[in-house]
Structure formats: structure tokens, C-alpha cells
C-alpha positions in Angstrom: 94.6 89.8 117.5 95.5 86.4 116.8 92.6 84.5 115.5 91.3 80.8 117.2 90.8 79.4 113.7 93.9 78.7 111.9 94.3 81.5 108.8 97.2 80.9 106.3 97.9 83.4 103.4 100.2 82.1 100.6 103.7 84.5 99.9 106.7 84.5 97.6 109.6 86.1 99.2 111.8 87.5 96.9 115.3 90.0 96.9 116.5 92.5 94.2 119.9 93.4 95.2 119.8 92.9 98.6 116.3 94.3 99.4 113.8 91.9 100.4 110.1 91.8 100.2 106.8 89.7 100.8 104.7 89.5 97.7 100.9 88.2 97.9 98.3 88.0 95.3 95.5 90.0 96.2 93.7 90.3 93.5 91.1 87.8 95.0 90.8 90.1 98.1 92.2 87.6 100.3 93.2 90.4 102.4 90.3 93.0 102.3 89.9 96.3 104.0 91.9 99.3 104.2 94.3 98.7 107.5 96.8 96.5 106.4 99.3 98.2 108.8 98.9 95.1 111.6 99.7 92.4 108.6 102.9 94.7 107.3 104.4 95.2 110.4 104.2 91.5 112.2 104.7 90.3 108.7 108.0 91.7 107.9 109.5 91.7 111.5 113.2 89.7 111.1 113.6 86.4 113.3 109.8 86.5 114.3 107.9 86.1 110.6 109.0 85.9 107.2 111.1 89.4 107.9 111.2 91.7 104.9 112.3 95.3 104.2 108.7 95.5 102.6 105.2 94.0 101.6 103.5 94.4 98.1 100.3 93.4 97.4 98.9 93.0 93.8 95.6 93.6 92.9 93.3 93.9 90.4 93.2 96.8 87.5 91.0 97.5 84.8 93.4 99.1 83.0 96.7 97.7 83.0 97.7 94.0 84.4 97.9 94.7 88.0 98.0 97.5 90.7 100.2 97.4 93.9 100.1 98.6 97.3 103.5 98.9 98.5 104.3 99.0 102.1 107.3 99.6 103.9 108.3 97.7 107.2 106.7 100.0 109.6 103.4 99.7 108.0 103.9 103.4 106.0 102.7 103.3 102.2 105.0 104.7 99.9 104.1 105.9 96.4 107.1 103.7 94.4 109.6 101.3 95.4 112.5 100.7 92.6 114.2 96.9 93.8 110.5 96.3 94.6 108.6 97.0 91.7 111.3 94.7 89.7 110.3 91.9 91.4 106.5 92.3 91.6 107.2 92.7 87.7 108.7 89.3 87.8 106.4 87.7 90.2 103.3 89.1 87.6 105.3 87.0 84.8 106.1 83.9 86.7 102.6 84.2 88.0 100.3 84.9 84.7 99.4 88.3 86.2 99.0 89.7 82.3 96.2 90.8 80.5 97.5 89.2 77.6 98.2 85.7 77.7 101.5 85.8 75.3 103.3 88.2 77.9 103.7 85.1 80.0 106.9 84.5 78.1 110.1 84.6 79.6 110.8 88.1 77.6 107.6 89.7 79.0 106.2 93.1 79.2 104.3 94.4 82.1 102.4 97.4 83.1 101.1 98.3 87.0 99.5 101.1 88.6 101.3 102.6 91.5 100.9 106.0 93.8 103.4 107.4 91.7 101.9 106.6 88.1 101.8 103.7 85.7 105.6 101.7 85.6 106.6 99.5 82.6 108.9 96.8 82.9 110.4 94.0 81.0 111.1 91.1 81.7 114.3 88.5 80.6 114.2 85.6 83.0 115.8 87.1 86.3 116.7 90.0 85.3 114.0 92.8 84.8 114.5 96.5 83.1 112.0 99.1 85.0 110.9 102.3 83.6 110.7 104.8 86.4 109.0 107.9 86.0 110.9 111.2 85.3 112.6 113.1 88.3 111.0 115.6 89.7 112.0 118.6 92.2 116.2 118.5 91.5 117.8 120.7 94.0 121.6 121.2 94.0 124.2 122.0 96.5 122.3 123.2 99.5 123.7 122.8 103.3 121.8 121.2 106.3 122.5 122.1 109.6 123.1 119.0 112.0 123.6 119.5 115.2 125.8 122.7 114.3 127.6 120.4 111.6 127.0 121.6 108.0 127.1 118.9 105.7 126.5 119.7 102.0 123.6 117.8 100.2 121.6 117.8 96.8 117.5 116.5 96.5 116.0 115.0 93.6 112.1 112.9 94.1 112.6 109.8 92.1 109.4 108.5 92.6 110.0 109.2 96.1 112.2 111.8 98.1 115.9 111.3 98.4 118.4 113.4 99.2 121.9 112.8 98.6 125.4 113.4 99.8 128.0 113.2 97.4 131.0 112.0 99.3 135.0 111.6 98.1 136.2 108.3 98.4 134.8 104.8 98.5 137.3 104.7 102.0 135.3 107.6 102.9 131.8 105.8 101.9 132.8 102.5 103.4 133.4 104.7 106.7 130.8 106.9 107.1 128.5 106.8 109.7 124.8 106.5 107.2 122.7 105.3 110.0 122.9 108.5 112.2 123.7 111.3 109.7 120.8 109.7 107.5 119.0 109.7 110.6 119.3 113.3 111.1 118.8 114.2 107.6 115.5 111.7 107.5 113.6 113.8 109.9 115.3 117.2 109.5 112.9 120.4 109.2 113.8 121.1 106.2 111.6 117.6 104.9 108.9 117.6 106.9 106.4 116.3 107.7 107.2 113.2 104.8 111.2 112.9 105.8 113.2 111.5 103.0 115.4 108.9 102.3 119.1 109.7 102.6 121.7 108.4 99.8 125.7 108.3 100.2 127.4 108.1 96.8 131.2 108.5 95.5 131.2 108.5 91.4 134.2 105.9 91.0 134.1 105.9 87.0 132.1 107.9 84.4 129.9 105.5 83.9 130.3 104.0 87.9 128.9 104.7 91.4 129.5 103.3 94.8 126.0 104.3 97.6 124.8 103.4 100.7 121.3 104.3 101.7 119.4 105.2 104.5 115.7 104.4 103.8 112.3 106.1 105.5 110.3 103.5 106.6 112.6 100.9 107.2 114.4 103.4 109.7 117.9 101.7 108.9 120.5 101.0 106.1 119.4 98.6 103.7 121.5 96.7 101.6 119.9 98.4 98.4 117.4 100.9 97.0 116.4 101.5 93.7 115.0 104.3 94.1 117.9 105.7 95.6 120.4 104.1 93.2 118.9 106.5 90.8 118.8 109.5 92.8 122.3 109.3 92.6 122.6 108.8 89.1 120.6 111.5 88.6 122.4 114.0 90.8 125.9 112.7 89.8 124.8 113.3 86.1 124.0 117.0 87.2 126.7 117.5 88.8 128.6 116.5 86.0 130.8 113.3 87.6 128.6 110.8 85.4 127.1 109.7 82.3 124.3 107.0 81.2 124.3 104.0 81.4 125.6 104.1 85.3 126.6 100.9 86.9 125.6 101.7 90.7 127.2 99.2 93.4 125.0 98.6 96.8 125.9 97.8 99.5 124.9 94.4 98.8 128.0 94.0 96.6 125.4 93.9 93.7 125.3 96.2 90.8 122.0 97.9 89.2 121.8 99.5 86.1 120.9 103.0 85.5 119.4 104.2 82.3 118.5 107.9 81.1 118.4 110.9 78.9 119.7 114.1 79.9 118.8 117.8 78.4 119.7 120.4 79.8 118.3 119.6 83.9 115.8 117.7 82.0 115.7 113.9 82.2 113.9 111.8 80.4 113.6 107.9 79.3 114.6 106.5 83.3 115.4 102.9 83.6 116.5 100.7 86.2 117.7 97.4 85.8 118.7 94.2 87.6 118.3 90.9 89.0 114.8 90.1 91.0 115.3 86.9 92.5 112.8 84.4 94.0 113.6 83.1 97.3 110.9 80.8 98.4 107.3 80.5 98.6 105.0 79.5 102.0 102.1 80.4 104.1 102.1 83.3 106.7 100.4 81.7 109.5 98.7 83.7 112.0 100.4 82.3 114.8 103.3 85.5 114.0 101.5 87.5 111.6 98.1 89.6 112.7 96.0 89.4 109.9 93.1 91.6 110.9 
């Protein structure tokens, strides 16, 4: 409910590779409790607030510089966010959000607790190099039944759940129909009751991948995932179509960077790098955002 008294919180937006998120400093608990689903949701809705694919929060840590909440559009928490967690990384720099004072340099090193463990990142002006944790979960060449189509996927939780479709052509990928076969495959049996994000990818080099994602939680194609973007490293480097360092194109037109070590099914020393890019700063007032 909209509050009498004017209430203004202070926000960078920023974008890596086409995803786009609402950053806020929390570590002052200037948003306090534990329902932050209200503030998310109006928050990120496009055309009527800031609009966002998702909403971080960085607070406070004893152990490393920061913790995060991440939160998709809908208002769901999810344990890691790849384009995301580059660009809190940045905002932590361009903020002072270190422990140590000398990290504040344009070459920086962060560290931040998320649901899916502690992520390092560095930091080179825009561009910021993010250690992800290792792959869990790889499954290879299994069918889904949709609808009485079979369609031919692989699985791989890269922080979060992705499953993806390895397609034959980028005329094929540019034509495919991601929002409702990732739709189905989102909330298909076989992944409940979490669902899972659903990844489109044609290897176009051995060091090259074209994708197009559906994501959980924003319900839609986005322009990019990182996340995803390494799920389809990872499965195309199983498969045996690619090798490290992958240069993955999003949708967006942008590429990200994909870094690992592979023994055996074993992968090791996951990277993902890119640009995270400031758009502007402001104040979400609570004439469009519910704060409480």
C-alpha cells in the first residue's frame, strides 16, 4: 500500500549483455524485513517503474565484502544470477563496497555471499571476470515429452537449473519458437516443483556459440543469461562440439566469455566474463513502487 508520506529509495540501474537489473545498497537496512516480494515485483514492472529483469540487494557480511539477495521479476529468489552478479561486482567497486580500501581500484577484486556459495570476481573498468561455482548434476541426451512432441535435451545446474537443447543451425536458432517450447520445458514434470530455465544453443566454431534463453522467473526470453550462457558451454564441451575459452553470442548481439577446465565430466576453474554497464542512477518513489 502506497504510503501518505513521500518514501524515495536510491538505485543504479545497470545491464550486462542485455539483462537488466535494479541495484540498491542495503547494507544500511533501508529496506528491512523479510518480504521484499511487493518492492521486486512493482519495482521491476516495464513502462510503470524502473522495469528490470531483476533486483539485487547488497548487504552487509562479516566475512567477505558484501552479500546479495537476488530476485527475479516475479518476486522469486534465486540462488545465483551470472549477468547479475557482474554487475553487483562492479557496482561494489564503483561504490567502495570492499573490505579493503585498495580494492577500490579500477582492477579490483571482490568477494560476495550468495545462495549458491561465495563468487569472486575481478574487476577491469567495465568489464568484470566472475568465478562461478563448479557444475553440478550434468545429464546428457535425454527426451521430454511435449505435448506428444519428443524433443531431445541435456541438464547441467550452473548455479541454477538449466536445461538445454542443442539445435543445428543459427537459421534454425533464429527461428525457433523459445518462448513456448521453453515454456513447456520450464514447468515440465520432469523439473518440478523448482522448473528450470530453458537454453537454445547451435556451437558455430570450436571456440563459438549462438543461445537464446528462456528464464524462470522472468517467464519470457531475455536478451541474455549468464548463467545459461555457461550451461551451454558446459554441455557443448561434453558433447564434444566445443572447447575453452567459448565466445557465447546472446541474443542481445553481445558476446560473453566462457572460461573452464575440463577432466574427464569434471569441470573445474568456471569463469564468466563481460561487460556490466551502468545505466543511470535515481530514486524509486513510492508513487509506482510498494515499498512495504
Amino acid at each position: 500500500m502506497v504510503r501518505s508520506m513521500r518514501r524515495m529509495i536510491p538505485f543504479y540501474k545497470m545491464t550486462g549483455s542485455g539483462n537488466d537489473f535494479i541495484l540498491i545498497d542495503n547494507r544500511e537496512n533501508l529496506i528491512s524485513g523479510d518480504n521484499y516480494v511487493k518492492l521486486v515485483k512493482s519495482a521491476c514492472r516495464r513502462k510503470y517503474s524502473a522495469g528490470a529483469d531483476g533486483l539485487i540487494l547488497i548487504e552487509k557480511d562479516t566475512e567477505v565484502d558484501f552479500s546479495w539477495r537476488f530476485f527475479n521479476a516475479d518476486g522469486s529468489e534465486a540462488e545465483m544470477c551470472g549477468n547479475g552478479g557482474r554487475c553487483a561486482a562492479r557496482f561494489a567497486v564503483l561504490k567502495g563496497i570492499t573490505r579493503d580500501p585498495e580494492k577500490v581500484l579500477p582492477a579490483g577484486t571482490v568477494a560476495f555471499r550468495t545462495l549458491a556459495g561465495i563468487i569472486r570476481a575481478e574487476v577491469k573498468d567495465r568489464r568484470v571476470k566472475l568465478e562461478m561455482t563448479p557444475p553440478e548434476e550434468i545429464k546428457l541426451n535425454f527426451e521430454l515429452n511435449l505435448n506428444g512432441t519428443k524433443v531431445r535435451c541435456s541438464f547441467v545446474n550452473t548455479g541454477v537449473p538449466h536445461t538445454v537443447l542443442m539445435l543445428s543451425s543459427e537459421e534454425e536458432l533464429k527461428n525457433y519458437n523459445v518462448f513456448e517450447v521453453g515454456r513447456q520445458i520450464r514447468y515440465h514434470e520432469k523439473f518440478a516443483p523448482a522448473g528450470t530455465n530453458v537454453n537454445f544453443v547451435v556451437p558455430t566454431g570450436n571456440h563459438s556459440m549462438m543461445i537464446r534463453t528462456y528464464e524462470r522467473g522472468v517467464e519470457d526470453e531475455t536478451l541474455a543469461c549468464g548463467t545459461g550462457s555457461i550451461a551451454g558451454a558446459i554441455i557443448g564441451a561434453c558433447l564434444g562440439t566445443v572447447e575453452s575459452p567459448v565466445d557465447m553470442v546472446t541474443r542481445s548481439g553481445e558476446s560473453l566469455t566462457i572460461y573452464f577446465e575440463k577432466n574427464d565430466s569434471n569441470f573445474r576453474n568456471v569463469y564468466l566474463e563481460g561487460e556490466a554497464l551502468v545505466v543511470y542512477e535515481g530514486n524509486l518513489w513510492d508513487e509506482t513502487v510498494e515499498m512495504e
